[in-house]
C-alpha positions in Angstrom: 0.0 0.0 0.0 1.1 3.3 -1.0 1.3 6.4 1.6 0.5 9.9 0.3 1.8 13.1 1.6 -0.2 15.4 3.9 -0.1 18.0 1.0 -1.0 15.5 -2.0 -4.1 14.7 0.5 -4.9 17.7 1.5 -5.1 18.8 -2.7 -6.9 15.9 -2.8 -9.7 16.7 -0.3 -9.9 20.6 -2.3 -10.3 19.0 -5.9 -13.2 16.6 -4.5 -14.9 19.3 -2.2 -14.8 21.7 -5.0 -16.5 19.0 -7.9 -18.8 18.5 -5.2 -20.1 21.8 -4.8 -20.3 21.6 -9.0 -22.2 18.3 -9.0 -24.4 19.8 -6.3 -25.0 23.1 -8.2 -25.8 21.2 -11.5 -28.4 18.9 -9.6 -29.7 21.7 -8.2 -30.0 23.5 -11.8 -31.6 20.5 -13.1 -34.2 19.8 -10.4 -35.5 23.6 -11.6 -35.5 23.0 -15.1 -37.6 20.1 -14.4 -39.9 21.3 -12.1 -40.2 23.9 -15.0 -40.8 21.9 -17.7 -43.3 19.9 -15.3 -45.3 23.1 -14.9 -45.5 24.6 -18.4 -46.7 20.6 -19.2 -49.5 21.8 -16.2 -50.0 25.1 -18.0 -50.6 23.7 -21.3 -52.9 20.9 -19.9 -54.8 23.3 -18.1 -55.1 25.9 -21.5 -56.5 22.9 -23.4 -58.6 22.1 -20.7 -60.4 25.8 -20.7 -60.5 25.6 -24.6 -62.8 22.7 -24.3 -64.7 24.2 -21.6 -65.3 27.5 -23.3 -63.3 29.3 -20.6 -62.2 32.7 -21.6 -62.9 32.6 -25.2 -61.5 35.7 -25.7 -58.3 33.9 -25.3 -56.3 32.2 -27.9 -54.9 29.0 -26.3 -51.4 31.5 -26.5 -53.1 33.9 -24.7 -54.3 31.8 -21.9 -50.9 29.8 -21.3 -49.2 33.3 -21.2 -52.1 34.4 -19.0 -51.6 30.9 -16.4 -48.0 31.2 -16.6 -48.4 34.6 -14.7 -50.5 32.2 -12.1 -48.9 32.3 -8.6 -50.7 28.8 -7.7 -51.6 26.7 -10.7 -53.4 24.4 -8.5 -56.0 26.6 -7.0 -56.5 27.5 -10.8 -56.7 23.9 -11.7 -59.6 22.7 -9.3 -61.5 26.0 -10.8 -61.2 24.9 -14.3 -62.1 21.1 -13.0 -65.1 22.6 -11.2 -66.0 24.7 -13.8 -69.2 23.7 -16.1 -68.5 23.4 -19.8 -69.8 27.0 -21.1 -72.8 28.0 -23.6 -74.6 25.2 -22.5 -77.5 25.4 -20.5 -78.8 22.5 -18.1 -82.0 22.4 -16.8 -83.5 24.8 -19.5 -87.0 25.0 -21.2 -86.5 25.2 -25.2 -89.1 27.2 -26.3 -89.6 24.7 -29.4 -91.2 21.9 -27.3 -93.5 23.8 -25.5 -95.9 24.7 -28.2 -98.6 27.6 -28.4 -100.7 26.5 -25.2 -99.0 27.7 -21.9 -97.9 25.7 -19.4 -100.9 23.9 -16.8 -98.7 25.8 -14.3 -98.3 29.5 -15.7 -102.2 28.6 -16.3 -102.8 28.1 -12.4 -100.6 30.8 -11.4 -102.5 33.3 -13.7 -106.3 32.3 -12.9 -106.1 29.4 -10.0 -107.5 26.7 -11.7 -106.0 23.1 -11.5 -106.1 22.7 -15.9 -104.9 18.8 -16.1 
């Protein structure tokens, strides 16, 4: 076995604490870009998302990434857009087709208080 000087060890211990500190500054670069690319996936997702939903139709699907991106929590804006009812549709409605010229038995009691069934 060979011994090495206090000096060749001690230039040792600087060369390996100093590609540490690199290694740990490019994981630490990388983790960002990731968590970046993660959340303009989110962004994207979520743009799509109010496109089919009718959500600010304003908006170009540009328009509404660049809008989320500004976002300062994408998740509270994601359970909105998952909440939020497709738009231009209308549930629980009367179309004005079906009913015909005779008015409804109700609007017919409301009007003169007889039972019409």
């Amino acid at each position: 076995m060979q011994k090495i000087s206090s000096k060749d060890a001690s230039a040792l211990l600087k060369q390996a604490g100093a590609s540490i500190r690199h290694l740990v500054e490019e994981n630490q670069q990388l983790k960002e870009k990731l968590a970046n690319q993660d959340r303009d996936r989110r962004i994207v997702k979520l743009a799509q998302e109010m496109e089919e939903k009718g959500l600010n139709n304003e908006l170009t699907l540009a328009e509404k990434v660049a809008h989320l991106r500004k976002a300062p929590n994408l998740e509270v804006t994601e359970q909105a857009v998952k909440i939020a009812s497709v738009q231009g549709r209308v549930i629980g409605g009367i179309d004005p087709d079906e009913l015909g010229n005779s008015p409804h038995p109700f609007e017919t009691f409301i009007e003169t208080g007889e039972d019409v069934r």
